[in-house]
C-alpha positions in Angstrom: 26.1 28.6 -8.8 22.3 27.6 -10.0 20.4 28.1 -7.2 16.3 27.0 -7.0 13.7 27.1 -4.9 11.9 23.7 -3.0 8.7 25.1 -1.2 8.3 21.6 0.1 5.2 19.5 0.1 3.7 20.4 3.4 3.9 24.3 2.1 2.3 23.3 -0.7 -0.7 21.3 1.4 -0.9 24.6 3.4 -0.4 27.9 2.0 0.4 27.5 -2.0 -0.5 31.0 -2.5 2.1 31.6 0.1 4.9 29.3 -1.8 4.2 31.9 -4.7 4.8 35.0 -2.8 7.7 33.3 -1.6 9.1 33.2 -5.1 8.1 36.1 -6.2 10.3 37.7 -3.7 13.0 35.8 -4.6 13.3 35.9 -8.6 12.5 40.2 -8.0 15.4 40.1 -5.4 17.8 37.5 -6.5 17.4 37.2 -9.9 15.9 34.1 -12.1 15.1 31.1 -9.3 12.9 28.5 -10.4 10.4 26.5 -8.7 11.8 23.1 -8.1 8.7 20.6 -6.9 10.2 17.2 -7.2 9.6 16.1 -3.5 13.1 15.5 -1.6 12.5 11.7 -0.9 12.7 11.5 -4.6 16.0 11.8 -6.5 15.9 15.4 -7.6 17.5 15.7 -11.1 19.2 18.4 -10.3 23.1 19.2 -11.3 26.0 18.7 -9.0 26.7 22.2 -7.4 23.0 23.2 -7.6 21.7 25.2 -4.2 18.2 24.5 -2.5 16.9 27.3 -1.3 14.0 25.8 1.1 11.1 26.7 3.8 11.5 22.9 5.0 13.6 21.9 7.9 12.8 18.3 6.7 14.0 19.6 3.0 17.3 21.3 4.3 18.9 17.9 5.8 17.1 15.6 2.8 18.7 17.8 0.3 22.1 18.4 2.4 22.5 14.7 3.1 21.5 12.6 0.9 22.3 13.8 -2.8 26.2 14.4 -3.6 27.0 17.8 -5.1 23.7 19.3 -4.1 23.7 22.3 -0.8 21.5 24.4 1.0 20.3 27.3 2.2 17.2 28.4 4.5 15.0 31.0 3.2 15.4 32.5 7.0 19.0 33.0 6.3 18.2 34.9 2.9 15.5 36.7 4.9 17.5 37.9 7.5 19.9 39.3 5.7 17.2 41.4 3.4 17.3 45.1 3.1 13.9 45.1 1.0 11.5 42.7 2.5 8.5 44.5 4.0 8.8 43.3 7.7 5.6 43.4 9.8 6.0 45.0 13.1 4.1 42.9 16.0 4.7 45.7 18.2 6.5 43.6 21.1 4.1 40.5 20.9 5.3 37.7 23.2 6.0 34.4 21.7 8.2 31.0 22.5 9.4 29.6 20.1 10.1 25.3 18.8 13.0 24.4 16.9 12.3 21.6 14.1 14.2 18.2 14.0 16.2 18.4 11.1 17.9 21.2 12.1 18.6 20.6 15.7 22.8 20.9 14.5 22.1 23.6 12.0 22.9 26.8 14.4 22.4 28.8 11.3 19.0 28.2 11.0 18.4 28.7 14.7 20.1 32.1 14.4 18.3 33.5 11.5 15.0 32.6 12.6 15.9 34.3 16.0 16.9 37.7 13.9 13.8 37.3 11.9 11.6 37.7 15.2 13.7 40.6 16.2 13.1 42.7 12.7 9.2 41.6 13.2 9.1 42.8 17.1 8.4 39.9 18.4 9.9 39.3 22.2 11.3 35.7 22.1 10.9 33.5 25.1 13.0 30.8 24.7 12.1 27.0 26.4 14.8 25.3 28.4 15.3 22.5 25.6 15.9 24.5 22.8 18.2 25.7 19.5 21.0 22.2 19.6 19.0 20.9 22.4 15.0 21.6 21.5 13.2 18.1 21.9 11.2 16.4 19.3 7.5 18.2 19.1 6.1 14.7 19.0 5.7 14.3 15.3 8.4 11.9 14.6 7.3 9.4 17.0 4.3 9.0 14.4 4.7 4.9 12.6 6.8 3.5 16.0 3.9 4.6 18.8 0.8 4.3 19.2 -1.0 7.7 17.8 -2.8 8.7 21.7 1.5 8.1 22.5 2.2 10.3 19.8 -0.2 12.9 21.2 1.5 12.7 24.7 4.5 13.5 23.7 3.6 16.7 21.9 1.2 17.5 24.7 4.8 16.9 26.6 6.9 19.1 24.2 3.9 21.8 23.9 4.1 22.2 27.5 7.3 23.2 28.1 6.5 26.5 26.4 6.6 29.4 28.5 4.2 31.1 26.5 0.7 29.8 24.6 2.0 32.0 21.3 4.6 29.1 19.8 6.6 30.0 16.8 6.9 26.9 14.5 9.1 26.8 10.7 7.5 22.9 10.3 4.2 22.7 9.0 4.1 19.3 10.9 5.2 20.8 13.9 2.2 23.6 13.7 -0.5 20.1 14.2 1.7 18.9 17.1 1.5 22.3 19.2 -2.1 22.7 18.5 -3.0 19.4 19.8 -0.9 20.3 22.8 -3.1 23.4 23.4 -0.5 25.8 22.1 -1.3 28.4 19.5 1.0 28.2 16.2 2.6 30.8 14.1 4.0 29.7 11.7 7.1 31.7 10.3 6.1 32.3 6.8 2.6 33.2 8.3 4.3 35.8 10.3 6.6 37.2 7.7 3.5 38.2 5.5 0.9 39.0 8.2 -1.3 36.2 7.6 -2.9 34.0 10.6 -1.6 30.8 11.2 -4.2 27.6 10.3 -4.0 24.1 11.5 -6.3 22.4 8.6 -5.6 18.4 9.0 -4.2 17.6 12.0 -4.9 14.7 13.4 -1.7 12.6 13.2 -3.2 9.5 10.7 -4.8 11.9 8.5 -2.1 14.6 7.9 0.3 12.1 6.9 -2.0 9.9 5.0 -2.5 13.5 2.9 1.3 14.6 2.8 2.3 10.4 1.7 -0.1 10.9 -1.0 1.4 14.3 -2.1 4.7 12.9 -1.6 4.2 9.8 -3.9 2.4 12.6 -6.8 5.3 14.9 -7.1 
């Protein structure tokens, strides 16, 4: 099975240098994976029976739904299942933690994020509305509301977190539960020790920024 790895476009907004390490771990660990950087919205080329491996939960059901032949896999579920990489240890840190869209029925994701945060020492506290059931951060409601709407409803989201640490695997998601007044850390920030930055985030001008990357690659 060819697999390659999609960083996805909002990674590649945010952290690039962190896309790299990403695949640097995986070609020393799993052999020869390219970089693939078509964006998902776009058809993707890529051979029948090819496997995504992908940080984007927006990636994962693009990729799984919408091009025949073509599968996926999280890098949290490669990640969990690592005997080499170098976890950090947050020494007990208490955290909440929001579950993206796309994956809301993808229990596998859910479960290897959660056994990511135990190898790091991180104390999960989970909201009520979470894993299948998590609620939308806000972000999606972005093109059908008004934007000071939008902003309620990740203020709403933002504050059903029982703690002001949120962990977030959506890049989108990490602008929703700042302007909620939550502080997010973002999983790939965590997995390399890196602080979590919010950048663009109000909601016209991220996504006028990630359209334009879209419609480039």
């Amino acid at each position: 099975m060819k697999q390659v790895y999609a960083p996805g476009c909002a990674l590649l907004i945010y952290k690039p240098q962190l896309a790299e390490k990403v695949l640097d771990f995986l070609n020393r660990n799993l052999g020869d994976i390219p970089e693939h950087r078509i964006c998902c919205r776009h058809d993707p080329h890529l051979e029948k029976g090819t496997q995504v491996i992908n940080t984007c939960a927006g990636c994962d059901k693009r990729y799984r739904e919408l091009y025949d032949g073509i599968s996926t896999q999280s890098l949290w579920e490669i990640l969990a299942e690592s005997k080499t990489f170098p976890f950090p240890d947050y020494k007990g840190m208490e955290m909440s933690i929001h579950d993206a869209c796309p994956t809301r029925t993808e229990e596998r994701v859910h479960s290897a994020i959660r056994k990511l945060l135990e190898r790091m020492n991180i104390k999960l506290i989970e909201p009520s509305n979470t894993r299948t059931k998590a609620t939308c951060c806000g972000d999606s409601f972005y093109g059908t509301l008004p934007i000071e709407k939008v902003k309620e409803q990740m203020k709403k989201r933002s504050n059903e977190m029982p703690c002001a640490d949120v962990v977030i695997y959506c890049v989108s998601c990490i602008k929703a539960m700042y302007i909620g007044g939550k502080k997010p850390r973002y999983m790939i920030d965590l997995l390399f020790g890196e602080e979590t930055g919010i950048g663009t985030f109000e909601p016209d001008e991220w996504h006028n920024q990630l359209q334009k990357f879209i419609d480039e690659h």
